[in-house]
C-alpha positions in Angstrom: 160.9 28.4 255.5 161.5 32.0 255.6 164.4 31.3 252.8 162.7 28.9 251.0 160.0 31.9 250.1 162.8 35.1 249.7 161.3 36.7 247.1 165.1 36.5 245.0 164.9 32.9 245.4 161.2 32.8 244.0 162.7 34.9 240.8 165.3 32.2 240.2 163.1 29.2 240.6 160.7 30.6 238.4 163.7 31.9 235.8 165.4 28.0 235.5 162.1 26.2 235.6 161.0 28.5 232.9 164.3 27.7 230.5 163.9 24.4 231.3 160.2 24.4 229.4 161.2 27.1 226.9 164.1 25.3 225.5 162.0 21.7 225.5 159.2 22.6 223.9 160.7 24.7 221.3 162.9 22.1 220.2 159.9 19.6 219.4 158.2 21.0 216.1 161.9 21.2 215.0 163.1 17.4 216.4 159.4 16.4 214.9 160.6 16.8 211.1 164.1 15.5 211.8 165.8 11.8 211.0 165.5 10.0 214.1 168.7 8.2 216.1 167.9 5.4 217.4 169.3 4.9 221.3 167.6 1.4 222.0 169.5 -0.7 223.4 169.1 -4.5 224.1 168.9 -3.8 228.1 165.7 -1.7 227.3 163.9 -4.6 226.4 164.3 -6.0 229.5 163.1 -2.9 231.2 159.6 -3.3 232.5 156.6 -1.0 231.7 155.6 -0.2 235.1 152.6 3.3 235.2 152.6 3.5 238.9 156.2 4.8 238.5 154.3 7.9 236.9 153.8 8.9 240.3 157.6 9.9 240.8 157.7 10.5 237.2 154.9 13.6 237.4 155.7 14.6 240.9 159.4 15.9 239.9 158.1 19.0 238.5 157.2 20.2 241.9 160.2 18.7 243.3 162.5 20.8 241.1 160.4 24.0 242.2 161.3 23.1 245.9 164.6 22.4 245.2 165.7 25.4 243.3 163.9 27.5 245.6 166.0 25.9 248.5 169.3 25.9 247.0 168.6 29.5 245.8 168.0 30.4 249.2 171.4 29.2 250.0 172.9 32.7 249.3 173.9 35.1 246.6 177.4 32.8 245.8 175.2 29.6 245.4 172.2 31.1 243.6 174.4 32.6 241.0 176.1 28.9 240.5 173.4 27.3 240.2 171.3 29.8 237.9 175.4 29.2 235.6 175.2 25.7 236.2 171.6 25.4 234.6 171.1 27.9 232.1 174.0 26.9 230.4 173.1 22.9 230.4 169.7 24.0 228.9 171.1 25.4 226.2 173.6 22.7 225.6 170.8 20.4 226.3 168.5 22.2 223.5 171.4 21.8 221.0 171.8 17.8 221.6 167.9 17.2 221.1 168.4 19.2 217.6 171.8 16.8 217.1 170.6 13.8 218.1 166.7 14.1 217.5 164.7 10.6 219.0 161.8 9.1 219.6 160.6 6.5 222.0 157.8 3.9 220.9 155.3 3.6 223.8 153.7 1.1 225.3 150.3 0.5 223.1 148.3 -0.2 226.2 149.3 2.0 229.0 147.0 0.4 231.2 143.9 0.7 233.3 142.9 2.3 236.7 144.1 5.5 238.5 148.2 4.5 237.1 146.9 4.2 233.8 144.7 7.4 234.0 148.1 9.2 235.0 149.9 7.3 232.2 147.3 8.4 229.8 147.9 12.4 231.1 151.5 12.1 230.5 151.3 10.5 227.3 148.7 13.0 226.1 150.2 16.2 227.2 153.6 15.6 225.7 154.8 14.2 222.7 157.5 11.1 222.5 160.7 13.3 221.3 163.7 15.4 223.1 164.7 12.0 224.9 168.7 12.2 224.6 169.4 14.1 227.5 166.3 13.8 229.8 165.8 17.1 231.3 163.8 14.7 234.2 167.1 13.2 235.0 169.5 16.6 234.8 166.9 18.5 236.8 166.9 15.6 239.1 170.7 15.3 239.3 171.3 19.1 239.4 168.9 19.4 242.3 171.5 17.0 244.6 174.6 18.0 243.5 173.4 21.5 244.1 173.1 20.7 248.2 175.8 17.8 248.0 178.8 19.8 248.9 176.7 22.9 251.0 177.9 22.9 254.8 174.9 24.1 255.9 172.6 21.4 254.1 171.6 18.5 256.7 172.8 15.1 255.2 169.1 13.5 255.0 168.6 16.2 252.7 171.6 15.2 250.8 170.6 12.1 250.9 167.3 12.2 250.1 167.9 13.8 247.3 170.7 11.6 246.3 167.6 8.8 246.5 165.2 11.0 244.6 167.5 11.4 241.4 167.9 7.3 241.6 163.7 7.2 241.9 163.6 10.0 238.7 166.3 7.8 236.5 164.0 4.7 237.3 161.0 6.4 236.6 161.8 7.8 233.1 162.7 4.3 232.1 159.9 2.1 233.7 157.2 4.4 232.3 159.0 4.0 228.8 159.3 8.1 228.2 163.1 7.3 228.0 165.8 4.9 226.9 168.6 3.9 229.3 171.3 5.7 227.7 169.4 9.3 228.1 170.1 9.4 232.0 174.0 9.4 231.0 174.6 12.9 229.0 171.8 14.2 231.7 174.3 13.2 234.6 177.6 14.8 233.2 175.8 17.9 232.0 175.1 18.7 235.3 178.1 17.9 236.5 179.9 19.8 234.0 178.6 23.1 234.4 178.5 23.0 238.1 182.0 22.2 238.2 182.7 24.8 236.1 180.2 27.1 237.7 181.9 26.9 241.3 185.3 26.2 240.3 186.0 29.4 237.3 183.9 32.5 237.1 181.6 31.3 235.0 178.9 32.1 237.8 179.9 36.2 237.1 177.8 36.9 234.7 174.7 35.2 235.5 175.5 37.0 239.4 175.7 40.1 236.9 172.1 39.3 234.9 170.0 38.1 238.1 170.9 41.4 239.7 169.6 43.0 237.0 166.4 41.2 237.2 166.3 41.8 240.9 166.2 45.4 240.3 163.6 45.5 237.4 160.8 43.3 240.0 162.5 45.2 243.0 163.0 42.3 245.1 
């Protein structure tokens, strides 16, 4: 708990979570007046429109928060690879919703009751673009692979997060806010830049530009 709270770890959860937003929501006034590609594909008709998977679907945002405080509590090496690992797929990320802008038609009834109240928040607060990748699923997938090969991580925790990137690529899908073929760049973007984060000195310079920061907040 203590590490989960270190005030450096804090700074970095804020930092990636922050990019994460900045980077989608400027890219939507842009995507907005863009030629749409269309991603549909016949297996997403056959995907259900199910609101209680909003549920999963909402709660990832604090999910994310616990898991990039925890991973960035996993010491100075890991906190720089993972600050590399995301940064970078933000930006890449940014750049594909401006290559290959889309839009999703949702469902014209989201439904009724305390699922479709939550569909109605989600569909209200956001607007149907930046699909191809889904941050949901990269943030998702980054969040395991980022305890997947750490010694000191317990494997429920592995596993459970293992379980809750499946539950996040289901839950973009059944509450129609993505196609199927969004979860697939989202999956090899992480694993990109992680690879390339632990296995080159990428991680250097963002080790370089969060010390920095730690020094302006004094933390």
């Amino acid at each position: 708990m203590k590490k989960l709270f270190e005030k450096r770890a804090v700074v970095t959860a804020a930092l990636l979570l922050g990019a994460q937003v900045l980077v989608y929501i400027a890219a939507k006034p842009v995507v907005a007046l863009l030629p749409k590609v269309d991603f549909n594909l016949p297996i997403d008709a056959r995907i259900p429109y199910m609101p209680a998977f909003f549920v999963p679907y909402l709660l990832c945002f604090a999910y994310w928060a616990c898991m990039y405080l925890y991973i960035a509590g996993l010491g100075a090496r890991r906190r720089s690879e993972l600050t590399a690992a995301a940064l970078c797929s933000s930006a890449v990320i940014g750049a594909l919703f401006l290559l290959f802008p889309t839009e999703i038609e949702r469902p014209a009834e989201p439904g009724g009751g305390f699922f479709g109240a939550l569909a109605a928040l989600a569909y209200g607060a956001d607007t149907p673009y930046n699909l191809f990748p889904s941050f949901h699923c990269f943030a998702s997938w980054l969040c395991f692979i980022g305890v997947r090969g750490a010694k000191e991580v317990k494997p429920w925790l592995k596993i459970a997060a293992f379980l809750a990137a499946i539950l996040t690529f289901a839950s973009t899908m059944l509450v129609k806010q993505h196609y199927f073929v969004d979860f697939i760049p989202s999956v090899f973007i992480a694993e990109l830049f992680w690879l390339l984060a632990r296995k080159t000195r990428l991680y250097l310079p963002f080790e370089r530009f969060l010390e920095r920061i730690f020094s302006l907040l004094g933390c």
